[in-house]
C-alpha positions in Angstrom: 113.4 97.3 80.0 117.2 96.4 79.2 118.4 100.0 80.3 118.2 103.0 82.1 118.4 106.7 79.6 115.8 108.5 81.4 116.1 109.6 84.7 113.6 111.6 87.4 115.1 112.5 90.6 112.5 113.7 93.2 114.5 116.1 96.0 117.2 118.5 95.6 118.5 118.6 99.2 122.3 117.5 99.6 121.8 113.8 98.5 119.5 114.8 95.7 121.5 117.4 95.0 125.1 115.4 94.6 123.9 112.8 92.3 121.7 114.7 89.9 125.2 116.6 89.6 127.0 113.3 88.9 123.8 112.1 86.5 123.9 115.6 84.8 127.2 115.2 83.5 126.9 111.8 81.7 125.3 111.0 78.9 121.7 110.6 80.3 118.7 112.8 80.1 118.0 114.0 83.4 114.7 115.8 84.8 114.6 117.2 88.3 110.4 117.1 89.8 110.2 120.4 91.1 106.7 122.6 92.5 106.2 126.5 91.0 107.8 127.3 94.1 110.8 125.9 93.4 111.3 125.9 89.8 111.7 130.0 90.3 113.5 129.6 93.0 116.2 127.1 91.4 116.0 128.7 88.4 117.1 132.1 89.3 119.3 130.6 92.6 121.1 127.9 90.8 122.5 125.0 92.9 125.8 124.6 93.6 127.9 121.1 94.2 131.0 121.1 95.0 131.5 124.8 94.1 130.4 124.4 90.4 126.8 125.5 89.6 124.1 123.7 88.1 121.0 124.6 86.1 119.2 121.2 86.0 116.1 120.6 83.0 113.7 121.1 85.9 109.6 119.5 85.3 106.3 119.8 87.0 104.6 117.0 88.1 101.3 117.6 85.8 103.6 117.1 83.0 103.0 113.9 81.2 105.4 113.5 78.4 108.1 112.1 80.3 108.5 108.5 81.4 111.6 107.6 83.7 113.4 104.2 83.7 114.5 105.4 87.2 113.2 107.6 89.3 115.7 108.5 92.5 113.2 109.9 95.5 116.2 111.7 97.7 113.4 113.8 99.6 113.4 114.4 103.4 111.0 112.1 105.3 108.2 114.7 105.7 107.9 115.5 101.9 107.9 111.7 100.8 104.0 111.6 100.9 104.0 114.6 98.5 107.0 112.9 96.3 105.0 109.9 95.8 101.8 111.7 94.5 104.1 113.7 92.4 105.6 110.9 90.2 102.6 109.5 89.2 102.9 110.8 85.9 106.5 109.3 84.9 105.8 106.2 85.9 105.5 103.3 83.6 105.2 99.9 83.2 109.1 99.5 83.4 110.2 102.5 86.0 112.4 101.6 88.6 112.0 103.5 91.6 114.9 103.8 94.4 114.3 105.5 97.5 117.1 107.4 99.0 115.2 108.4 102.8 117.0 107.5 105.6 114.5 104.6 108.2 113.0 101.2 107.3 109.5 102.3 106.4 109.7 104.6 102.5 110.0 102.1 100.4 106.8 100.1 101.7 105.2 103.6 101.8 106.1 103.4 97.6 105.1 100.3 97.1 101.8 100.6 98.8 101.3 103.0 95.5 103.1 101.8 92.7 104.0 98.3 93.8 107.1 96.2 92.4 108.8 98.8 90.9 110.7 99.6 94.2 114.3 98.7 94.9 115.6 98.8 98.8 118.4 101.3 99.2 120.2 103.1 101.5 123.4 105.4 101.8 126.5 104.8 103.6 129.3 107.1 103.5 130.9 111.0 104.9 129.0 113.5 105.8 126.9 115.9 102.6 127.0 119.4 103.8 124.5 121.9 102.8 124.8 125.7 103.2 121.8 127.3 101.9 122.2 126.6 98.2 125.6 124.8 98.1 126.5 121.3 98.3 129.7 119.8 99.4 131.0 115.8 99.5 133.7 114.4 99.0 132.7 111.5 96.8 133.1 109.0 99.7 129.8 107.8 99.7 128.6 104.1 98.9 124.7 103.5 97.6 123.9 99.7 99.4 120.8 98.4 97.1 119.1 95.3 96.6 115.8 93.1 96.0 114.0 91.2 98.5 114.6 88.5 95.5 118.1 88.4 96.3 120.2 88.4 93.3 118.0 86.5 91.1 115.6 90.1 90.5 116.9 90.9 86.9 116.5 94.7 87.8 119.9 94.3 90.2 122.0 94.2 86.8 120.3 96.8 84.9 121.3 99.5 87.9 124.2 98.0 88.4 125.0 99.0 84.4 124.0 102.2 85.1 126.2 102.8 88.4 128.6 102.0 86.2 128.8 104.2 83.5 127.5 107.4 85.7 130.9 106.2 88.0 128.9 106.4 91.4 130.4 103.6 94.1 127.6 100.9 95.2 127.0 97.5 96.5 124.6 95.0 95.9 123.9 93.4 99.1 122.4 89.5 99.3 120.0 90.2 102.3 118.9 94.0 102.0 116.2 94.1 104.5 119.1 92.7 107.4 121.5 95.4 105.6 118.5 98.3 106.3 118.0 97.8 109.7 122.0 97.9 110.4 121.7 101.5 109.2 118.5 102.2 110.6 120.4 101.4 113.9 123.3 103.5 112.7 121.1 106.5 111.9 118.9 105.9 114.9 122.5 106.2 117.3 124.3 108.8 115.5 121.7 111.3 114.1 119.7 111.3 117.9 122.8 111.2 119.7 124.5 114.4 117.4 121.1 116.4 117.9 121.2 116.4 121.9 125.1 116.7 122.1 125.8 118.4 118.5 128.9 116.3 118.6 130.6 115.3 115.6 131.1 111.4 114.8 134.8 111.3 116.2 133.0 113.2 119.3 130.8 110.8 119.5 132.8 107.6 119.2 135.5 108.8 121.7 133.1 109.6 124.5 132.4 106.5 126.6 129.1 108.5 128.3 128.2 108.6 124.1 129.3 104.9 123.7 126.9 103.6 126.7 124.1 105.5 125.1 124.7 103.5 121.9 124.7 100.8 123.7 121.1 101.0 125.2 119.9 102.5 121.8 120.7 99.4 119.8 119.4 97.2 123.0 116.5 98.6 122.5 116.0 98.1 118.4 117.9 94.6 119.1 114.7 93.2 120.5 112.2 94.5 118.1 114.3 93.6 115.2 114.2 90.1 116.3 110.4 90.2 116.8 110.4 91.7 112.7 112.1 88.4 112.1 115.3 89.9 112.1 118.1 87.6 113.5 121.5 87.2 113.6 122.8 91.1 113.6 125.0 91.7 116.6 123.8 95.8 116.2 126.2 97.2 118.7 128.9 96.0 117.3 127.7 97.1 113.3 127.1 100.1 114.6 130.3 101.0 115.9 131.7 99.8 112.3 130.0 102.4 110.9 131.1 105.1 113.4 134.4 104.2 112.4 133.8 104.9 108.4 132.9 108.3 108.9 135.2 111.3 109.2 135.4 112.7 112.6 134.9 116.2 111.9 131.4 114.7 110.1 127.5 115.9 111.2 124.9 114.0 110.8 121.7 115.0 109.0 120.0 115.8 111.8 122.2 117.8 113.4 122.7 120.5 110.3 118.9 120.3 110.3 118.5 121.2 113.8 121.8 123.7 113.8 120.3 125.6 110.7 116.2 125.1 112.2 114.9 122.7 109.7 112.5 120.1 111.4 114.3 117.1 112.0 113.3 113.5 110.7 111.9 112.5 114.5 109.4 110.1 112.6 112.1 107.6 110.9 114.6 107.3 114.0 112.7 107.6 117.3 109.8 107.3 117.1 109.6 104.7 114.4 111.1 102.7 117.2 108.9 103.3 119.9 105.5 102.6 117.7 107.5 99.1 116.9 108.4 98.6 120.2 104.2 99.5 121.7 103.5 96.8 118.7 105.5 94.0 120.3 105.0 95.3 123.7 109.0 96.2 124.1 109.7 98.9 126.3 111.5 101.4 124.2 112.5 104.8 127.2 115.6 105.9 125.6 114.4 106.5 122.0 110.9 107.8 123.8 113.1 110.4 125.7 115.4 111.2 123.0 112.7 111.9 120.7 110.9 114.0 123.2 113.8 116.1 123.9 115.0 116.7 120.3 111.2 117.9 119.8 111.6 119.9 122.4 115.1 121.6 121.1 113.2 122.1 117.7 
């Protein structure tokens, strides 16, 4: 494959929903993996992004006339497992696949079914807010993305062209596992943190009580990383990088799932950390309580 035309994106939440937007007005063909359930649902309640509604060529996954070149899975954790039995069909030899979940673990979870085809990505930018069927953003979002080949993985260029002429911002990072886990650690701060406190990132970053708790957070993912092989990431200090991109009236995921009762992604912050830290025999008590509490609130 030299390019990308066709396009499957799995997930129409407020990620999903922004760039199918963005991919639905170039020149590509787009298809949107939908169930029964949603097809009516999106047909007759159209989404709306950025206050301009979209009707997108919506497909089942028991078609099979339809291969991608890329497929975009922008799911929430707990529908990935479904997302990857879904796209069987519009997969071929060729497909690209990109995973758009926040954590460290989705795109091993793809691979495990479809192998190389996977890409490692990850999000970095202002908040996307959802309200029922609208979507907002301000276009300040950057998608990080890379090959565990480096640079040398031919695929890097082919996205890149396509990035290009869709006119979404990225960056193609050298080391993308190291570049993962520095959001991972992010995510694990910020979306916990916001969930307890429901404080906004400038909240947050001007509360020293806040700032301590970071600090014990990335203590805690500092040592595990390091037994994962992953050295030379000063995590505190990334993290509060990141705190500092974001605008401070932002919310994090998590805490517009838990304010409007969706079931927050626990199982890629948390508790991803505590099962690596029982593997390595790290003690992990602030991500075990914050976990438990935020099920709790749920």
């Amino acid at each position: 494959m030299k390019e990308i035309n066709n396009i499957l994106i799995c997930g129409l939440g407020a990620i999903g929903g922004y760039y199918a937007a963005k991919i639905f007005e170039s020149k590509y063909t787009l298809k949107v993996l939908v169930d029964e359930q949603r097809l009516k649902k999106y047909t007759e309640e159209p989404r709306i992004i950025n206050n301009k509604p979209y009707i997108f060529d919506y497909i089942l996954p028991a078609h099979n006339d339809y291969k991608a070149d890329l497929i975009i899975i922008a799911t929430k954790s707990d529908g990935l497992k479904s997302a990857i039995k879904n796209i069987k069909n519009f997969v071929s030899e060729n497909t690209i696949i990109l995973s758009f979940l926040n954590g460290i673990s989705s795109e091993q979870e793809i691979i495990n079914e479809y192998g190389d085809k996977v890409l490692y990505s990850y999000l970095l930018g202002h908040t996307f807010f959802r309200n029922g069927k609208s979507i907002n953003h301000d276009g300040c979002a950057t998608i990080h993305y890379g090959s565990k080949n480096g640079t040398n993985d031919l695929r890097i260029d082919i996205i890149k062209k396509f990035f290009d002429s869709v006119g979404v911002q990225y960056e193609i990072e050298n080391d993308i596992i190291k570049s993962l886990w520095k959001k991972f650690c992010f995510n694990c701060c910020a979306n916990q943190i916001s969930a307890l406190t429901r404080m906004t990132f400038g909240e947050m970053r001007s509360s020293k009580n806040c700032l301590d708790l970071i600090k014990n957070i990335t203590d805690e993912i500092t040592k595990i990383a390091q037994k994962e092989g992953i050295e030379g990431i000063d995590f505190y200090k990334t993290t509060i990088e990141s705190f500092h991109l974001m605008i401070p009236e932002g919310k994090t995921s998590m805490l517009q799932d838990i304010e409007s009762g969706k079931k927050p992604e626990t199982d890629i912050f948390g508790e991803t950390v505590t099962k690596l830290g029982e593997k390595h025999n790290i003690s992990t008590p602030y991500n075990k309580i914050i976990t438990d509490v935020i099920k709790c609130i749920h």
